[in-house]
N, C-alpha and C positions, 0 to 999 in steps of 0.2 A: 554502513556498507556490509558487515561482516555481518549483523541478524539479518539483512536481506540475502546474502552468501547461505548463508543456515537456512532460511525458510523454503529457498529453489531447491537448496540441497535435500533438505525433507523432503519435497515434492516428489521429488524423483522415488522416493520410497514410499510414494503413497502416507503421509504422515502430515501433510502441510500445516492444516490446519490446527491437529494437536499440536505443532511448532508455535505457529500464531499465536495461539491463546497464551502459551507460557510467555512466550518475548511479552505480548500485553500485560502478560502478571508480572511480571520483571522487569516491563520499561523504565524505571527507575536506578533500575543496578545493572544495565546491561554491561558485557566486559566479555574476553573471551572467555576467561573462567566459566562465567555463566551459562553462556553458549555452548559450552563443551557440558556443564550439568543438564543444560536440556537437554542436549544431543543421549547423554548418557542413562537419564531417567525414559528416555522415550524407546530403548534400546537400541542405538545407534552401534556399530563399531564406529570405535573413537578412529583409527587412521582411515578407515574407510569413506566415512562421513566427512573429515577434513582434502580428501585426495577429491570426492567431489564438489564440494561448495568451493575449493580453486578451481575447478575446470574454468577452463578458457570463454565455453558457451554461457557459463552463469555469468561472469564475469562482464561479457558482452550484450545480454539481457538487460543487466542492471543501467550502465552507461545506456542504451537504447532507451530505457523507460525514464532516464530521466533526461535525454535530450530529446524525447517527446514532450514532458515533461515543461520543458523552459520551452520549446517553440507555442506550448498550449497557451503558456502566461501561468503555469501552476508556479506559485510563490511560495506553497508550506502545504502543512495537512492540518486539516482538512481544506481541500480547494475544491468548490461546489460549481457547477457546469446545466443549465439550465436550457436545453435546445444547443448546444455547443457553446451557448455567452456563458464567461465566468460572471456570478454573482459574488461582486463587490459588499453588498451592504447583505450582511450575511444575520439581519437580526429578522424573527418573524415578519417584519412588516416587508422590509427589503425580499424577503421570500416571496411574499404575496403580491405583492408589484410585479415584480419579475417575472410569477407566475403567470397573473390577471395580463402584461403585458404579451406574455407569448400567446396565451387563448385569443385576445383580442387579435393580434398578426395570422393566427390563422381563423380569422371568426369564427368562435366559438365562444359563448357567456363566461362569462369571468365569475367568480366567490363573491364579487361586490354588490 
């Protein structure tokens, strides 16, 4: 919740991305310490940056995206959506069915 807090927060500063990259380089040790070193290497002010990632509207984004979220049937990340079907059998082959079945539903040749 809090590196998503950070990443909207960066947003708003035009910086999102470079926030992104670092949480993925630190998925591992996330914590607010860290959070607060990203904030700090990216040149955040440090209470400024914290007065927005609590605003109320991030706050309410987050909950939003994730009771879109559980109404979609997303289970985890990576959750893959093929025509709006979640793909279940998420190995190349289950790709390629999934795919070949949606060409075929709107007739068009499938890979096969």
């Amino acid at each position: 919740m809090k590196a998503a807090m950070a990443a909207l927060a960066a947003e708003s500063e035009g910086k999102f991305w470079e926030f992104h990259d670092e949480l993925y380089k630190n998925y591992n040790k996330l914590s607010d310490q860290k959070i607060r070193e990203i904030a700090l290497g990216l040149g955040f002010d440090q209470a400024g940056f914290e007065k927005k990632m609590n605003h109320p509207k991030i706050t309410a984004m987050i909950r939003q995206d994730l009771q879109d979220g559980g109404q979609a049937g997303v289970r985890g990340t990576p959750t893959i959506f093929i025509n709006g079907r979640r793909l279940k059998n998420r190995s190349l082959q289950g790709f390629q069915a999934a795919i070949d079945k949606e060409l075929q539903r709107l007739g068009k040749k499938t890979g096969n």
